[in-house]
FILOBA-557685 format. One record per atom (N, C-alpha, C): residue number from 0; residue in one letter; x, y, z. Coordinates in nm, 4 decimals. Layout:
// residues N
- NUM, A, X, Y, Z
...
***
This chain:
// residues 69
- 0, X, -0.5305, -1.6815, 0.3070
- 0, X, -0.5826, -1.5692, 0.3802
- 0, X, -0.6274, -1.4562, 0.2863
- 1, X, -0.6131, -1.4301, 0.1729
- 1, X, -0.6651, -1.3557, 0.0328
- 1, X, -0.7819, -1.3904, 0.0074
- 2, X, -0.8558, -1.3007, 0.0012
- 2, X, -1.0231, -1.2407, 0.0020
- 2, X, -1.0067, -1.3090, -0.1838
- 3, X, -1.1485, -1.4223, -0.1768
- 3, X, -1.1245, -1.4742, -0.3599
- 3, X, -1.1338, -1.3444, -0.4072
- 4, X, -1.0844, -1.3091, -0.5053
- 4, X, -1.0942, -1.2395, -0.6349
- 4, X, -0.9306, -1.2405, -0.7308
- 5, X, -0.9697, -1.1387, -0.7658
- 5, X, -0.8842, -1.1397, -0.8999
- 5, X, -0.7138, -1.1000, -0.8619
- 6, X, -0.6973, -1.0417, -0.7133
- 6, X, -0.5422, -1.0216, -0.6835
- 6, X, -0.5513, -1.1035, -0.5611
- 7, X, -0.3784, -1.1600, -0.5610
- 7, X, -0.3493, -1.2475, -0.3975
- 7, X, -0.2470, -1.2466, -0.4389
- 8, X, -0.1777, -1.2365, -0.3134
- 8, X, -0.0346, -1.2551, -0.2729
- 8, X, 0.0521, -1.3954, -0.2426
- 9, X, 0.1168, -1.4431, -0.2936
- 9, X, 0.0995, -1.6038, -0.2819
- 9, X, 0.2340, -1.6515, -0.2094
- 10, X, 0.2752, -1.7702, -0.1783
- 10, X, 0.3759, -1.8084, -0.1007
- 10, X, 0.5286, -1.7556, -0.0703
- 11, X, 0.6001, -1.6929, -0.2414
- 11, X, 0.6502, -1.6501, -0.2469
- 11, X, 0.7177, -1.5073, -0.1505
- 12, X, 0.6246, -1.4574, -0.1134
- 12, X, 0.5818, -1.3326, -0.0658
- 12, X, 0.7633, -1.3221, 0.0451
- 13, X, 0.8276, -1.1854, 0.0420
- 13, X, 0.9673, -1.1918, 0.1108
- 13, X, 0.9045, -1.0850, 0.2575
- 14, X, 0.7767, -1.0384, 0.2482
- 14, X, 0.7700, -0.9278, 0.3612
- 14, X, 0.8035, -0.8239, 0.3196
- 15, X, 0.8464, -0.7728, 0.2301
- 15, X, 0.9388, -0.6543, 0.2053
- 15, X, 0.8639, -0.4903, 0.2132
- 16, X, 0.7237, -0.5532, 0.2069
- 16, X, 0.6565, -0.4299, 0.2118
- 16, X, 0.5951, -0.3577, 0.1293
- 17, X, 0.6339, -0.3386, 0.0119
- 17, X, 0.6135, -0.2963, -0.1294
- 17, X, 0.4688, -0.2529, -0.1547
- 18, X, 0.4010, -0.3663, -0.1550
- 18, X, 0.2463, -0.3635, -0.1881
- 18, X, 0.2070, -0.3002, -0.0790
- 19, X, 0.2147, -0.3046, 0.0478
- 19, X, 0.1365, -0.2332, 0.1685
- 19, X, 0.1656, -0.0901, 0.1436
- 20, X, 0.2864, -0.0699, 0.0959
- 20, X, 0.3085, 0.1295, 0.0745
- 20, X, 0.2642, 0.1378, -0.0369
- 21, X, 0.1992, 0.0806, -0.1455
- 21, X, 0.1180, 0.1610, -0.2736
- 21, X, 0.0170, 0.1167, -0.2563
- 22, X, -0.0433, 0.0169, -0.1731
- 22, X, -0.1630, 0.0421, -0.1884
- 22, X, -0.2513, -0.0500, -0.0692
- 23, X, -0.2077, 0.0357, 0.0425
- 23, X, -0.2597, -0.0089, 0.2014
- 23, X, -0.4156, -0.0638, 0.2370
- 24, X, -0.5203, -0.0367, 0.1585
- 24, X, -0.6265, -0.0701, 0.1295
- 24, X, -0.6931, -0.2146, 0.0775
- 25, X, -0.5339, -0.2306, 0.0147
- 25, X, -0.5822, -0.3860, -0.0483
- 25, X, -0.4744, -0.4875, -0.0048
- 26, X, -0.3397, -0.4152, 0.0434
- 26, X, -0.2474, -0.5151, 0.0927
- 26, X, -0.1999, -0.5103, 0.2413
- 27, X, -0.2356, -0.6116, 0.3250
- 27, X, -0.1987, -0.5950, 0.4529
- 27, X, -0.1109, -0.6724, 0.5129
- 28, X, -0.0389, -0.6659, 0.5860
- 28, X, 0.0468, -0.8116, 0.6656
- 28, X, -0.0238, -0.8833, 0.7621
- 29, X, 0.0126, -0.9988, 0.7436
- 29, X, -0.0040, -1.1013, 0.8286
- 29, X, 0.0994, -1.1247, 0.9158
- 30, X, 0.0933, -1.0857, 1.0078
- 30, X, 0.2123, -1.0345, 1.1712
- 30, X, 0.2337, -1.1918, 1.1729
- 31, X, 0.1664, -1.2910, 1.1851
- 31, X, 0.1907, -1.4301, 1.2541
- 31, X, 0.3077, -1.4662, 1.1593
- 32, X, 0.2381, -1.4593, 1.0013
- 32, X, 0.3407, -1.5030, 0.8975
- 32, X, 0.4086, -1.4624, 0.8489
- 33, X, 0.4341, -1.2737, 0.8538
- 33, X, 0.5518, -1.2532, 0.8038
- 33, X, 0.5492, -1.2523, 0.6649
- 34, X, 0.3899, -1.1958, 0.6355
- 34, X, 0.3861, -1.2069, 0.4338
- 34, X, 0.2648, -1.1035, 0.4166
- 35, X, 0.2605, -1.0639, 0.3005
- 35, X, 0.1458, -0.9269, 0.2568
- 35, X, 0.0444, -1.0968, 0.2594
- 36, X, -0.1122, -1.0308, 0.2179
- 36, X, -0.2219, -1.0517, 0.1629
- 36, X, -0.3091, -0.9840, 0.1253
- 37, X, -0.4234, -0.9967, 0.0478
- 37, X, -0.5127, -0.9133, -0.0226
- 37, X, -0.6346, -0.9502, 0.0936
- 38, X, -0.6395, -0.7913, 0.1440
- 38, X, -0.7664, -0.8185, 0.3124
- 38, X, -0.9067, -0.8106, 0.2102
- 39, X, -0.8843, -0.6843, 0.0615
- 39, X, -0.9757, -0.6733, 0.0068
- 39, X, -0.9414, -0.6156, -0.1554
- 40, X, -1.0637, -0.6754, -0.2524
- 40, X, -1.0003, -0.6097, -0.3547
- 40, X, -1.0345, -0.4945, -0.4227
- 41, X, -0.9901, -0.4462, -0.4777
- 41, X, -0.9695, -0.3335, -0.5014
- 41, X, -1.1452, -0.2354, -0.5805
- 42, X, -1.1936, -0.1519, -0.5216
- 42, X, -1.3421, -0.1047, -0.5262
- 42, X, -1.3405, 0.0103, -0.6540
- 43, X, -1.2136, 0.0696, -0.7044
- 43, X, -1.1919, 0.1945, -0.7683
- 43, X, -1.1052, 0.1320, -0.9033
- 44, X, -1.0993, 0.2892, -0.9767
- 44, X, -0.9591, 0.2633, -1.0775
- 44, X, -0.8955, 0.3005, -0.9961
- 45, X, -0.8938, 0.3487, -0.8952
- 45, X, -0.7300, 0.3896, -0.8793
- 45, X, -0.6506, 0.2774, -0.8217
- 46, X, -0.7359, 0.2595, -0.7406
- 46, X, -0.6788, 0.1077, -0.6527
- 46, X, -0.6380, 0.0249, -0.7308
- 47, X, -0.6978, -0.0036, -0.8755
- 47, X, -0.6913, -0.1144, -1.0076
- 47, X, -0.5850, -0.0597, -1.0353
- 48, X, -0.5289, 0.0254, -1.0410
- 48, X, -0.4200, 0.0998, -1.0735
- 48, X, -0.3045, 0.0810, -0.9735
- 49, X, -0.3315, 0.0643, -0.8791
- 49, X, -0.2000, 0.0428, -0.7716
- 49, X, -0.2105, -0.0539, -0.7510
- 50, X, -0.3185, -0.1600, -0.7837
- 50, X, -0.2790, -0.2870, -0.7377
- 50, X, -0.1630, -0.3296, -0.8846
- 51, X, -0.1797, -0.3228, -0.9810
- 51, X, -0.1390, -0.3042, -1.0880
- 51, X, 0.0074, -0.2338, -1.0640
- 52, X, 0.0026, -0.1648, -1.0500
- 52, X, 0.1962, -0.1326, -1.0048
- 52, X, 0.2472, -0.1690, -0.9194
- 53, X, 0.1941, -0.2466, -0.8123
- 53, X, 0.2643, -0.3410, -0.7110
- 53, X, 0.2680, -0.4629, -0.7429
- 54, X, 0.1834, -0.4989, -0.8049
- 54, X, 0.2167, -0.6615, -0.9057
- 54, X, 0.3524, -0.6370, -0.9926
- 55, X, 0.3561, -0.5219, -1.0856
- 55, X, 0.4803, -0.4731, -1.1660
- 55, X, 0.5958, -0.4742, -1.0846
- 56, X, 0.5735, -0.4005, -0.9573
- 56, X, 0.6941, -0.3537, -0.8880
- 56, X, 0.7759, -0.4823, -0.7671
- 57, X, 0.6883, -0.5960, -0.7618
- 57, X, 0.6653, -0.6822, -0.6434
- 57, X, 0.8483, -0.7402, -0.6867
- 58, X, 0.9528, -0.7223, -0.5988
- 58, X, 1.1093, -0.8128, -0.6595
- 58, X, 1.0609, -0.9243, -0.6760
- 59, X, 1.0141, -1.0298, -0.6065
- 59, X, 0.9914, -1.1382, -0.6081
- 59, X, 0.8726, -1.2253, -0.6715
- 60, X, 0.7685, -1.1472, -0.6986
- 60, X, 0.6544, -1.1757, -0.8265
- 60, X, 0.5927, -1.2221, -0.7298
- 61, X, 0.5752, -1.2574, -0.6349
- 61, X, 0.4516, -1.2608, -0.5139
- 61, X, 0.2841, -1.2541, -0.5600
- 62, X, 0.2885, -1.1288, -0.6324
- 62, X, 0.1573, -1.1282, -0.6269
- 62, X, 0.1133, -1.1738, -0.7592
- 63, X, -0.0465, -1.1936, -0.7930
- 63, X, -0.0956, -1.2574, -0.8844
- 63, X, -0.2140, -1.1944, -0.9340
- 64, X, -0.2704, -1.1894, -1.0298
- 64, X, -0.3436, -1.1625, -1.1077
- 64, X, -0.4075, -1.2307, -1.1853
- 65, X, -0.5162, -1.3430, -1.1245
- 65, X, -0.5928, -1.4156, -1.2543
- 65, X, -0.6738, -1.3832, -1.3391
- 66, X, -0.6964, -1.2503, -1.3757
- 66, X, -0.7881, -1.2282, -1.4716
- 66, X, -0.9369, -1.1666, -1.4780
- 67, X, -0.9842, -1.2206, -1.3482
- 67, X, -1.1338, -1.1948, -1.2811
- 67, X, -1.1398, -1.0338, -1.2760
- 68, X, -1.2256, -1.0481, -1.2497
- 68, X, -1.2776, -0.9001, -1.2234
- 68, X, -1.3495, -0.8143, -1.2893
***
């Protein structure tokens, strides 16, 4: 359900919320499943920047970063 690019949230994912409070723009829940995803990626630095501290901050390493962009 992650828009291709360079951040996604992957199976791991606990719900916990994390990524949706730093950076609501690029991380949303999926109500059915009960997990973040990337609706879109990130258009700014700043957003590059919070997507970037919610990858850091994620307990469970959920999210991903391949490089693109």
């Amino acid at each position: 359900m992650n828009v291709p690019g360079k951040y996604y949230c992957d199976s791991n994912c606990i719900d916990c919320g994390l990524c949706r409070e730093t950076c609501p723009e690029v991380f949303v829940r999926n109500d059915e499943g009960g997990h973040s995803y990337v609706t879109r990626q990130p258009i700014n630095a700043e957003e590059e920047a919070l997507c970037q501290e919610a990858l850091g901050n994620c307990p469970v390493g959920a999210i991903g970063d391949d490089g693109e962009g």
